[in-house]
C-alpha positions in Angstrom: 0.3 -30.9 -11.9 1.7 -27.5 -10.0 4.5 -27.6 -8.2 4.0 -28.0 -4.3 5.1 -24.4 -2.7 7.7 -24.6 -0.2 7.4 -23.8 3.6 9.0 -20.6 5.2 10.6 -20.6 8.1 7.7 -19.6 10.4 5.6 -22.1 8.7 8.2 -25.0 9.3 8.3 -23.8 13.2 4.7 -23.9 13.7 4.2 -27.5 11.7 7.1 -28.2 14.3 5.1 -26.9 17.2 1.9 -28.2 16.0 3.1 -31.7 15.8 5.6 -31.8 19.0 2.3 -31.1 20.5 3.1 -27.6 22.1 0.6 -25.9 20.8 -3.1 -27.1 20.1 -3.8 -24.1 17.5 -2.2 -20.8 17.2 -2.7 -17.6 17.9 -1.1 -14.6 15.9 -2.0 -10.7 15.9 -1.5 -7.5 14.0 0.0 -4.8 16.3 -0.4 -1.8 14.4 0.5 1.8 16.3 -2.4 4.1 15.3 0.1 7.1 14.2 -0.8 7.0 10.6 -2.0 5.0 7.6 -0.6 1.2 6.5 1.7 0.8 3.9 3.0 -2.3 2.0 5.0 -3.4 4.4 2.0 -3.6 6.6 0.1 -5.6 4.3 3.0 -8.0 4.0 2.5 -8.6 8.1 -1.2 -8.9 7.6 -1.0 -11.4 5.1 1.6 -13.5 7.2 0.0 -13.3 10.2 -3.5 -13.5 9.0 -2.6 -16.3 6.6 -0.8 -18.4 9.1 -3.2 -19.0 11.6 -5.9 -19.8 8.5 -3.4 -22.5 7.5 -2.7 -23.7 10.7 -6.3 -24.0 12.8 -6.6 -21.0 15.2 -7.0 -16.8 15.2 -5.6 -13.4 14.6 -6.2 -10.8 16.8 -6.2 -7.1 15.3 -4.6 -5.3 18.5 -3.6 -1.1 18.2 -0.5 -0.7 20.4 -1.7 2.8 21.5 1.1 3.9 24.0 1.7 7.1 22.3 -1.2 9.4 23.3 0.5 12.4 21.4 1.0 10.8 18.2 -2.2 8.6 17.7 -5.5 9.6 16.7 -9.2 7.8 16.0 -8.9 8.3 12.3 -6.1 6.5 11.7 -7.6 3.6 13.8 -10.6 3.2 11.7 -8.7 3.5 8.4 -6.4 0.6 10.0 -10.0 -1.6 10.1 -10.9 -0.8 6.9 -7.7 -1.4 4.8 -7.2 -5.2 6.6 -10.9 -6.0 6.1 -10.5 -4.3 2.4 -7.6 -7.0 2.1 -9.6 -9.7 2.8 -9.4 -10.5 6.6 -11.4 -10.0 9.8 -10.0 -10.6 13.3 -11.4 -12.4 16.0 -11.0 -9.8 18.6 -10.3 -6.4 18.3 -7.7 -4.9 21.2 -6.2 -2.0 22.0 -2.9 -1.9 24.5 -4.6 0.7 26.3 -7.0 -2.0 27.5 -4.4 -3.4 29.4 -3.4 -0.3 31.0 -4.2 -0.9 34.7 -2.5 -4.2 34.2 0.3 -3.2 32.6 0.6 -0.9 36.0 0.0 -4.0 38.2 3.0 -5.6 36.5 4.9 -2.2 36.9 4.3 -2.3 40.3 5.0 -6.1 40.6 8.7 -5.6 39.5 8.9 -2.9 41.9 8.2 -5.1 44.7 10.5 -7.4 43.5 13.1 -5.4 43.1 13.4 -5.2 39.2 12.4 -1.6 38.9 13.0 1.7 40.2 12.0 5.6 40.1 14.9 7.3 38.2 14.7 11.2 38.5 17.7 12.0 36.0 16.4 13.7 32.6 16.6 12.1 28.8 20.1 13.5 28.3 21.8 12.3 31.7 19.9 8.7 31.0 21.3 8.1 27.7 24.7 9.4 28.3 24.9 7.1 31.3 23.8 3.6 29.2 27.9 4.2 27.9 28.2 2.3 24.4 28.6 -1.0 22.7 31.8 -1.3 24.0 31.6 0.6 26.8 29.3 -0.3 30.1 27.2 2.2 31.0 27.0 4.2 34.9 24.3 3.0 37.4 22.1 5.6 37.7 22.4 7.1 41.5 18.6 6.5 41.7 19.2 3.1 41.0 19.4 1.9 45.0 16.5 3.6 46.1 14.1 1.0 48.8 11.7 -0.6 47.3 8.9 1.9 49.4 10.5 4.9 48.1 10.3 3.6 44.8 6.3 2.6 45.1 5.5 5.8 46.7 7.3 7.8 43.9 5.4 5.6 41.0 1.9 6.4 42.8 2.6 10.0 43.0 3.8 9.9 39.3 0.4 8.1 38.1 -1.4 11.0 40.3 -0.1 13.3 38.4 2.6 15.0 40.9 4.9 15.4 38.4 5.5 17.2 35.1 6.4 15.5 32.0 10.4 14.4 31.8 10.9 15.3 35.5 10.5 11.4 37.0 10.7 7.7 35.1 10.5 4.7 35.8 13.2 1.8 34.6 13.4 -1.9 35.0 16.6 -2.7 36.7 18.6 -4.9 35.1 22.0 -4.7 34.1 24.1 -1.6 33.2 27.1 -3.5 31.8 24.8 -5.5 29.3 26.6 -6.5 25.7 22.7 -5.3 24.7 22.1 -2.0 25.3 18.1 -2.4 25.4 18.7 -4.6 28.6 20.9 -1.6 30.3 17.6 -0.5 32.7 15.3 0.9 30.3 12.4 3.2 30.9 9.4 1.4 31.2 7.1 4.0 32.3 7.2 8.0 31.6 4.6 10.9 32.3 2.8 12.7 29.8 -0.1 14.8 30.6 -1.7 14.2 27.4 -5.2 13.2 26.3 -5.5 9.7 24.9 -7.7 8.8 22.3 -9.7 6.2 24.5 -8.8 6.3 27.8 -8.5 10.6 27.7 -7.4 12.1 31.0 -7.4 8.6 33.1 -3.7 8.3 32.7 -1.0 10.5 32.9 1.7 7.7 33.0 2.1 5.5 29.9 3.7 2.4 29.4 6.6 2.5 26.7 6.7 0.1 23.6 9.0 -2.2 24.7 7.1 -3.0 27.9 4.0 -2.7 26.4 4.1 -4.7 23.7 5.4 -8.6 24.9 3.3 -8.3 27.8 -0.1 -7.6 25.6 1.5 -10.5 23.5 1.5 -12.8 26.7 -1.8 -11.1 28.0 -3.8 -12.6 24.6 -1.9 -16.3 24.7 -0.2 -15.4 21.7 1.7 -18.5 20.8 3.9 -17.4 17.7 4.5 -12.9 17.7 5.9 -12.3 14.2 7.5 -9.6 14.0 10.5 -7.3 11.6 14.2 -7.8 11.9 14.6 -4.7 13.7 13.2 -6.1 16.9 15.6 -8.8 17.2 17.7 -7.5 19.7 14.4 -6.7 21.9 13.3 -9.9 21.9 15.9 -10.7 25.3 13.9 -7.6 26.9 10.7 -9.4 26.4 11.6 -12.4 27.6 13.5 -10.7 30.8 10.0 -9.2 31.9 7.7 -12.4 30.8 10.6 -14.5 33.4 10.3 -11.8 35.9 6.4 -11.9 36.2 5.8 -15.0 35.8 3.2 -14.6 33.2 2.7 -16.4 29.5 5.6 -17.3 27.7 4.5 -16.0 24.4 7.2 -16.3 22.0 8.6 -13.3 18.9 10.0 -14.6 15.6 11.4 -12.3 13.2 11.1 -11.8 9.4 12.6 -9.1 7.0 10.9 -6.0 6.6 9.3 -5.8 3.2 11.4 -3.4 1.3 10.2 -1.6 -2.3 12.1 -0.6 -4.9 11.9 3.7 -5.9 9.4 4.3 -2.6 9.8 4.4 1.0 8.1 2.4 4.0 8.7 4.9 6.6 5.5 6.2 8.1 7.7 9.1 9.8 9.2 9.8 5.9 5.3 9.4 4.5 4.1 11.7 7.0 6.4 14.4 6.3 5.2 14.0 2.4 1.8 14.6 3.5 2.4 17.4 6.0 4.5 19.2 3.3 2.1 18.8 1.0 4.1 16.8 -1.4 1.2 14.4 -1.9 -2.6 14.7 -1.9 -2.6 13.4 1.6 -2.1 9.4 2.7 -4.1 8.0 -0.2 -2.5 9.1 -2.4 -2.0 7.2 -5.5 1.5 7.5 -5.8 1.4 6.7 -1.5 2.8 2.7 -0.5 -0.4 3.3 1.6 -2.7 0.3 1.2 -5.4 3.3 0.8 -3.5 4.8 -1.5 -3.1 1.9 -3.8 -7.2 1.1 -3.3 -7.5 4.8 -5.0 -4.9 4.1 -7.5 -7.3 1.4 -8.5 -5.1 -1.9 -7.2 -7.4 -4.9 -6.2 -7.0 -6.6 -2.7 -6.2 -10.1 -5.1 -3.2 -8.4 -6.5 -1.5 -7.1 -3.8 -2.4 -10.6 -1.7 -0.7 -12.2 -4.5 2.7 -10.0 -4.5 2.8 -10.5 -0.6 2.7 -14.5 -1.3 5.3 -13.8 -4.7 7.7 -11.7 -2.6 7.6 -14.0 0.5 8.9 -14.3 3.8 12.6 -14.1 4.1 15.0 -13.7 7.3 17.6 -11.0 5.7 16.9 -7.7 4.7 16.2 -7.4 1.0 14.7 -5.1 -1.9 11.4 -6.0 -3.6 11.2 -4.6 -7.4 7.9 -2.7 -7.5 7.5 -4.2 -11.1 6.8 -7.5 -9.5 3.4 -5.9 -7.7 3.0 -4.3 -11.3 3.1 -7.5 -12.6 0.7 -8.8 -10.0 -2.1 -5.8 -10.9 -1.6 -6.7 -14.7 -2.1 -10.1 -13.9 -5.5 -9.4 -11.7 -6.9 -6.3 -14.0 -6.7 -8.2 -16.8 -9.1 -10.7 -15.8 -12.0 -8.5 -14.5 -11.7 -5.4 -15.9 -13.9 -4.2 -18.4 -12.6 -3.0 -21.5 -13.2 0.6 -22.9 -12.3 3.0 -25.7 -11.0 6.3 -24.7 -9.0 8.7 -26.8 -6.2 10.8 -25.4 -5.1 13.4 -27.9 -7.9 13.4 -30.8 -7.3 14.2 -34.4 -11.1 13.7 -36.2 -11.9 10.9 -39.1 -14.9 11.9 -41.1 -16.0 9.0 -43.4 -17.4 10.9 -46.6 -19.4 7.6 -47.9 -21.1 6.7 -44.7 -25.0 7.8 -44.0 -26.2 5.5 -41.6 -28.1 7.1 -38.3 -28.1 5.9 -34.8 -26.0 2.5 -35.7 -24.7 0.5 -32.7 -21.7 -1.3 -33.1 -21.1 -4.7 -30.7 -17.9 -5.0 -28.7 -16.7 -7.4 -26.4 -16.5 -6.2 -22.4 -13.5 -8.0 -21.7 -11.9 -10.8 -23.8 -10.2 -12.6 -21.1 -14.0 -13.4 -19.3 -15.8 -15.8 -21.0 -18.7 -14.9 -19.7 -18.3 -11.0 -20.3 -20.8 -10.2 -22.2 -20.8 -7.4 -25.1 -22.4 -3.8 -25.2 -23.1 -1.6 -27.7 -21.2 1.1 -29.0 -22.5 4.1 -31.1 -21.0 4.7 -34.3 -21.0 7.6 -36.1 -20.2 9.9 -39.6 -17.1 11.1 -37.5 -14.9 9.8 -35.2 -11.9 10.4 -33.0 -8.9 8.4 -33.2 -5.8 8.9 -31.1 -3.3 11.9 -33.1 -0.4 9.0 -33.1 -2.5 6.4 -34.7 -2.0 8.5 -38.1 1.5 9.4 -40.3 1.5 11.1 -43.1 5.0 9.6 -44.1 4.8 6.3 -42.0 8.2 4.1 -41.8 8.2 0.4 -43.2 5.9 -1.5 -40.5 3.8 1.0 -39.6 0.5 -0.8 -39.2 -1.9 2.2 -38.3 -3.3 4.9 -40.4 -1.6 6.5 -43.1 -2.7 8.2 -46.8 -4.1 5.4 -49.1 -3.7 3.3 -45.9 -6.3 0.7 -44.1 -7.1 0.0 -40.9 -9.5 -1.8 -38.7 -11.7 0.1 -36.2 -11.9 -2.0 -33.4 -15.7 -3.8 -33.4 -16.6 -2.1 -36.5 -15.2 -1.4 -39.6 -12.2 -1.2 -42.3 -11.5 2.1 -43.3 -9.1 4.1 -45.7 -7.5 7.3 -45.5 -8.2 9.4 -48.8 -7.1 12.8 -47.9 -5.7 14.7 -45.1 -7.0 18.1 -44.1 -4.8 21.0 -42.7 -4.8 24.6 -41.5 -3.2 27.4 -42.9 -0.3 26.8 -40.5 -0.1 23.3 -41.9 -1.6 21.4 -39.2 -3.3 18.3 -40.0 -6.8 18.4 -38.6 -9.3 15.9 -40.5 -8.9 12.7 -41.9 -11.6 12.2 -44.8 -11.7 8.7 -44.9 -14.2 5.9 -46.4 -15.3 3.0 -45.0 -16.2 -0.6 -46.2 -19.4 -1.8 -45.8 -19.0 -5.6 -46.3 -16.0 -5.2 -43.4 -18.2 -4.8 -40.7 -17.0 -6.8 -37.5 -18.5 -10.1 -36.8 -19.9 -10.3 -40.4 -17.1 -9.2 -42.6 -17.6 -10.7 -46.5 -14.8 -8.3 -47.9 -12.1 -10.4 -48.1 -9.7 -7.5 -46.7 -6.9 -7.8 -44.9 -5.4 -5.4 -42.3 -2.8 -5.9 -39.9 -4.2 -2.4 -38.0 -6.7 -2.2 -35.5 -7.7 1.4 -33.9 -9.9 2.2 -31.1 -12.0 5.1 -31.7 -14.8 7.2 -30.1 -17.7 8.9 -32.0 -17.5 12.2 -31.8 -21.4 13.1 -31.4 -21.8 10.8 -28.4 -18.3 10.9 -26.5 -18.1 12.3 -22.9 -15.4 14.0 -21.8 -12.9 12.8 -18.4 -9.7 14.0 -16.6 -7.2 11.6 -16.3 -4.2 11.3 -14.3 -1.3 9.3 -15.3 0.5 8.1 -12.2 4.5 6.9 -11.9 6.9 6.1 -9.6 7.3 8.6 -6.6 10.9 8.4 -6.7 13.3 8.2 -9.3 16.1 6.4 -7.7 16.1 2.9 -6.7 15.9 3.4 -2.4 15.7 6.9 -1.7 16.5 6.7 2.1 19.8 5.5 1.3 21.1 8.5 -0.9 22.8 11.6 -0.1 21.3 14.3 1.4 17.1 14.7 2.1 15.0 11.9 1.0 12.3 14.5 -1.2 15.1 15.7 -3.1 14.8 12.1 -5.4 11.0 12.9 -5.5 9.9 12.3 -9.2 8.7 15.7 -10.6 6.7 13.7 -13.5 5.5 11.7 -11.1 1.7 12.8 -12.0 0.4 14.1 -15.1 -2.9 15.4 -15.3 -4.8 15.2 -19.0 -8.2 17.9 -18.6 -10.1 16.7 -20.9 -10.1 13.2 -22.9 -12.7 11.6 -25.5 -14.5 8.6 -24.3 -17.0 6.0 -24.9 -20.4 7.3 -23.7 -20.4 3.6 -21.4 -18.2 5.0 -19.0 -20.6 7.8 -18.3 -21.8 5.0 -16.0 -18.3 4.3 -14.3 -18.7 2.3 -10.7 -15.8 3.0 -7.8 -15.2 -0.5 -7.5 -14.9 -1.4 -11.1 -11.9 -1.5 -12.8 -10.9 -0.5 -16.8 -8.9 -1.3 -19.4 -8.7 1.8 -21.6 -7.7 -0.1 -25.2 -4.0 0.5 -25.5 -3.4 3.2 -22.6 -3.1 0.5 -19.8 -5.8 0.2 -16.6 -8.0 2.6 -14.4 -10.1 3.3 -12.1 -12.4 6.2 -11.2 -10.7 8.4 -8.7 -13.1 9.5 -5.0 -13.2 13.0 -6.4 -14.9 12.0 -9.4 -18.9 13.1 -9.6 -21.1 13.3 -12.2 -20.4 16.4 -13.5 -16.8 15.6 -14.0 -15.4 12.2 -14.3 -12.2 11.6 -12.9 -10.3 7.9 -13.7 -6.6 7.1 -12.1 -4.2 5.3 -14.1 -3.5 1.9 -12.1 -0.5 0.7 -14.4 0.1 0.8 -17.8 -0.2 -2.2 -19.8 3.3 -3.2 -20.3 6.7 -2.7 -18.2 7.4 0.8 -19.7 9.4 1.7 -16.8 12.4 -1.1 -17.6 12.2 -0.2 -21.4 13.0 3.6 -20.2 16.0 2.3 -17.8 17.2 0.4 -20.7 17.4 3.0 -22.9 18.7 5.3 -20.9 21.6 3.3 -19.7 
């Protein structure tokens, strides 16, 4: 019988909610700003928040905080959509903050009347060197006094666009000798004369994060607003306007930020890599970008399944990225379909075999019981893969050698009975013979081989480019080592193979399947891939390589 999982924290709050009766259901949402692609970190959130109110009877609603006209734009919004539906979820109600703009300014003007807020004409500088320090209390601004008419008439002339960008603000008054700085009168509203991506020139004022955000929380009734460790110390700021206007007491719990070994979760970091061109955009396969991975070939199961392994926790921590390896090996190797493709070919002939047009049945994928077989042509000569043969093979070397036997996977044994080479010495042919009797599935030969190869014939194989994708970055957390981030980028992070021999199956690849290539780990066909050239992505290889090489080199 398995082992009952544990709650987390969150979900221990809500069954305490849920049964002290102050909450029928929940309500949770996924506030992503649309200023670039998603990353792991933001799948973590999705899962959580998507997952909770799934457990717990209620909805999730997908809501774009899109206070930053400069920085936001419609593509990222739909690729938001797609990678959370891609992950398995939908929302009940699709929201932006901007839809709450005209409120937002009602509540704006709201603390005005009451005194909480006031036009401040000082610029960015004078501002910040007036909030003092943590130890220090900051200056009241000598705006700060201004009548509560002055103050309404400025922040109507500011929303009709009087004013340039910088020259006025407006700040919630609250205290200036705080122990928080967030609560030392921050801007809640500042001009920019920029177009916005669905409201475009309506607005000229826009409401900052911090006010934006636990109001559209309150707005929507959301009962439980999960968010990262970093917003700790703003959660007094949201609870000093939701007092002040009397509105929904929608309350923020925290979690740790999902931190990845040997990659980043910066979006400002991930940018740069894609505006400097040191990646083939956000998706990337060697991107954290939940696109990225989908090109890489990882499955929406197997990153679900790290998000649950990794779980929620309340300090900052480091995930190793071999545990979501360990989740895509764990996925792939139950759907996908197995294939034999050769990397770096040296040819077999087999000097005794005559047969035409034989077909050769192989197993689709071993782990599925119900996978099926297909046929594989076999041929006169073959590839096999250049490492699969020694001339002068140590003790335990179970492949191909001179007067040697092996197995070719779903067909037959075969012996090695002379080597060919060049005139530089170069081995290029294998003359080998084969045994009839040995033939897979009906073998009467009585022969015993501890070798099996995987092979491609070479009169039907189709040729593919493949690229063999690592680690980004070759220390553990990049963004805490000397110096800029991109100088720990991985040069061998990507290495491209033109042209390898494959199975004449795979001429029929699908985007959405996935591969086993026998013995080079998992794939998946890459979006530039067309008929005329075949492209497949390395997901993972098909052990931890990676540790082995830290081992060895430690």
């Amino acid at each position: 019988m398995a082992e009952e999982k544990s709650l987390n924290f969150l979900e221990e709050i809500i069954e305490h909610d849920l049964n002290a009766g102050k909450h029928v259901s929940i309500v949770t949402r996924f506030p992503p700003e649309p200023n670039g692609y998603l990353h792991l970190g933001h799948a973590a959130s999705i899962c959580l928040n998507f997952g909770l109110s799934k457990k717990y009877g209620g909805y999730t609603n997908l809501r774009f905080d899109d206070t930053n006209p400069t920085t936001e734009e419609t593509e990222y919004v739909e690729n938001i959509k797609n990678d959370v539906r891609w992950l398995g979820f939908e929302w009940e109600h699709e929201l932006y903050a901007s839809d709450y703009f005209e409120q937002l300014y009602l509540f704006a003007i709201k603390l005005i009347r009451e005194g909480y807020a006031y036009v401040d004409d000082n610029n960015s500088e004078t501002i910040a060197a007036e909030k003092g320090t943590p130890t220090t209390p900051g200056i009241n601004s000598k705006y700060r006094n201004r009548s509560v008419e002055e103050n309404l008439q400025l922040f109507e002339e500011m929303k009709a666009g009087k004013y340039k960008d910088g020259e006025r603000v407006l700040r919630a008054k609250i205290d200036m000798a705080h122990t928080n700085m967030l609560m030392r009168d921050p801007v809640i509203y500042r001009i920019k004369h920029a177009h916005h991506h669905r409201t475009g020139d309506n607005w000229c004022i826009y409401p900052l994060y911090d006010f934006a955000h636990g109001q559209s929380d309150s707005i929507e009734h959301v009962t439980h607003s999960i968010c990262t460790l970093e917003f700790v110390p703003h959660r007094e700021l949201y609870n000093w306007f939701i007092e002040k206007l009397n509105i929904y007491p929608s309350h923020q719990y925290e979690f740790a930020r999902r931190n990845i070994s040997y990659t980043i979760m910066s979006k400002r970091k991930l940018l740069q890599l894609v505006n400097e061109k040191y990646v083939d955009g956000w998706d990337d396969p060697r991107m954290p970008t939940i696109s990225g991975l989908r090109r890489r070939g990882y499955t929406a199961a197997s990153i679900r399944d790290f998000c649950d392994r990794a779980g929620i926790a309340k300090r900052e921590n480091v995930t190793e990225l071999s545990l979501l390896e360990f989740c895509v090996r764990e996925d792939l190797n139950k759907i996908a379909l197995r294939r034999m493709v050769v990397f770096d070919p040296i040819k077999v002939v087999l000097t005794n075999y005559n047969e035409e047009n034989e077909f050769v049945s192989v197993e689709d994928n071993p782990e599925d019981a119900n996978g099926g077989f297909r046929d594989v042509p076999f041929s006169k000569e073959l590839y096999i893969e250049k490492d699969d043969f020694m001339e002068n093979p140590p003790k335990k070397f179970f492949r191909l050698y001179p007067g040697g036997m092996v197995r070719l996977k779903g067909a037959y044994i075969i012996k090695c009975d002379e080597v060919v080479k060049d005139d530089a010495g170069n081995i290029i042919q294998l003359n080998c013979s084969y045994i009839p009797e040995s033939k897979s599935g009906n073998d009467t030969s009585n022969i015993k081989v501890k070798g099996t190869l995987h092979w491609v014939s070479v009169a039907h194989a189709i040729t593919a480019e493949v690229r063999l994708y690592d680690r980004l970055f070759k220390v553990e957390d990049p963004s805490s080592e000397a110096g800029d981030f991109k100088d720990y980028i991985n040069e061998n992070s990507l290495e491209i193979i033109p042209a390898v021999y494959a199975e004449p199956a795979l001429k029929n690849a699908l985007q959405d399947e996935r591969y086993q290539f026998l013995r080079k780990g998992y794939f998946a066909l890459d979006k530039y891939s067309n008929e005329e050239k075949l492209i497949f992505n390395r997901t993972v290889t098909l052990k931890d390589t990676w540790a082995k090489e830290q081992q060895k080199n430690s």
